[in-house]
SEPAMI-511425 format. One record per residue: y negated, z negated, x negated of N, C-alpha, C, CB in turn; residue in one letter. Coordinates in steps of 0.05 Angstrom, whole numbers, plus 32768, in hexadecimal, padded with zeros to 4 digits. Glycine has a CB too. Example, Ala and Ser with C-alpha at 12.3 -4.5 7.8 and 13.67 -1.06 7.14 Angstrom:
residues 2
80727F647EF8805A7F647F0A80427F647EF880597F4B7F1Ea/802D7F727EFF80157F717EEF7FFF7F637EFE800C7F8E7EE6s/
END
This chain:
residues 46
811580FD7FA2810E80FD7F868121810F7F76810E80E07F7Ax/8114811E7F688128812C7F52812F812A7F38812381407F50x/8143812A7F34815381227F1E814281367F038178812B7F25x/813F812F7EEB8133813E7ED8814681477EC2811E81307ECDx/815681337ECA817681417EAA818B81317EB6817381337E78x/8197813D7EA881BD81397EB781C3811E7EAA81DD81567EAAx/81D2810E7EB481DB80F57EA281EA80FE7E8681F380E27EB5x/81EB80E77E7281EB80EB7E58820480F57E5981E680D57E46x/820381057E42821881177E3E821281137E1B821381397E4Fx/822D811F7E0C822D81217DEA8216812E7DE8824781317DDAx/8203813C7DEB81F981507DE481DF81447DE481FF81687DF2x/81D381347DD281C181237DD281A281327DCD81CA81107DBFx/81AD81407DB78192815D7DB2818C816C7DC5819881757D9Dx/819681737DD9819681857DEA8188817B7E0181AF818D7DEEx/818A815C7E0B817E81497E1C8168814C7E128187812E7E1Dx/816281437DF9814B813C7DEB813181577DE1815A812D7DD1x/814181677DE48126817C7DEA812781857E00812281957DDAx/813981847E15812F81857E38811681777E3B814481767E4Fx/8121815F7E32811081467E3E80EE81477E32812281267E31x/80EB814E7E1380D581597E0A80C881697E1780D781627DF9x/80D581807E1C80C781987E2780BB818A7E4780E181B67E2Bx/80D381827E5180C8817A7E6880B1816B7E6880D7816E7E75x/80AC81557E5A809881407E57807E81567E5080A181267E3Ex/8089816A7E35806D81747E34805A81857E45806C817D7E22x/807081917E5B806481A37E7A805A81957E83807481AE7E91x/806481777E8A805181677E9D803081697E90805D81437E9Fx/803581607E79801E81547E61800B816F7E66802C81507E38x/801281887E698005819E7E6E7FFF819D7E82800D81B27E69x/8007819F7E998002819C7EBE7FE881847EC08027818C7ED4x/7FED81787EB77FDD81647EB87FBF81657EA07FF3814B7EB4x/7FC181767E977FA981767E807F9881957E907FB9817C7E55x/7FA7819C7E9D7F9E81BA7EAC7F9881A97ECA7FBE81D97EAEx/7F95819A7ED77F8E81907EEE7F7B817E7EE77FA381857EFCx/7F7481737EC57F6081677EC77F4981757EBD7F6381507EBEx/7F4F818A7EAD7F33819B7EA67F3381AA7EBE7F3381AF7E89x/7F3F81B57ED27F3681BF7EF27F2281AD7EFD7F4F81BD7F09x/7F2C81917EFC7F1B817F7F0E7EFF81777EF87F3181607F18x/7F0081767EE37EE6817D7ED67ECE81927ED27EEB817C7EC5x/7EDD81A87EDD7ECE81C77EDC7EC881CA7EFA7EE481E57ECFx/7ED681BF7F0A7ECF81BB7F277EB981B27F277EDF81AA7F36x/7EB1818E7F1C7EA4817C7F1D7E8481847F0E7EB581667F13x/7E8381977EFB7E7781A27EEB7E6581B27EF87E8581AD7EDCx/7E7981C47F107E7281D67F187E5881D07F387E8E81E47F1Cx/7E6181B27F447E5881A97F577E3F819E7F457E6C81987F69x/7E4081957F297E2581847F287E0E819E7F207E2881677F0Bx/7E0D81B97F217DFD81CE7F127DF781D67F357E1181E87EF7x/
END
């Protein structure tokens, strides 16, 4: 398993938009694998 941010450190802002950004790549990866599997699914019912 891989670690996503370094243990807390002073630098609380700096965590805190890693951690955003990161959350919002997933949020993207995952919104792009489900309109694939819809345009797939689209594509099999035509």
């Amino acid at each position: 398993m891989t670690i996503l941010f370094e243990p807390l450190d002073s630098d609380y802002h700096k965590r805190s938009v890693l951690y955003h950004a990161t959350r919002l790549s997933m949020l993207h990866d995952r919104m792009l694998m489900r309109n694939g599997a819809s345009a797939s699914a689209a594509m099999r019912a035509d």
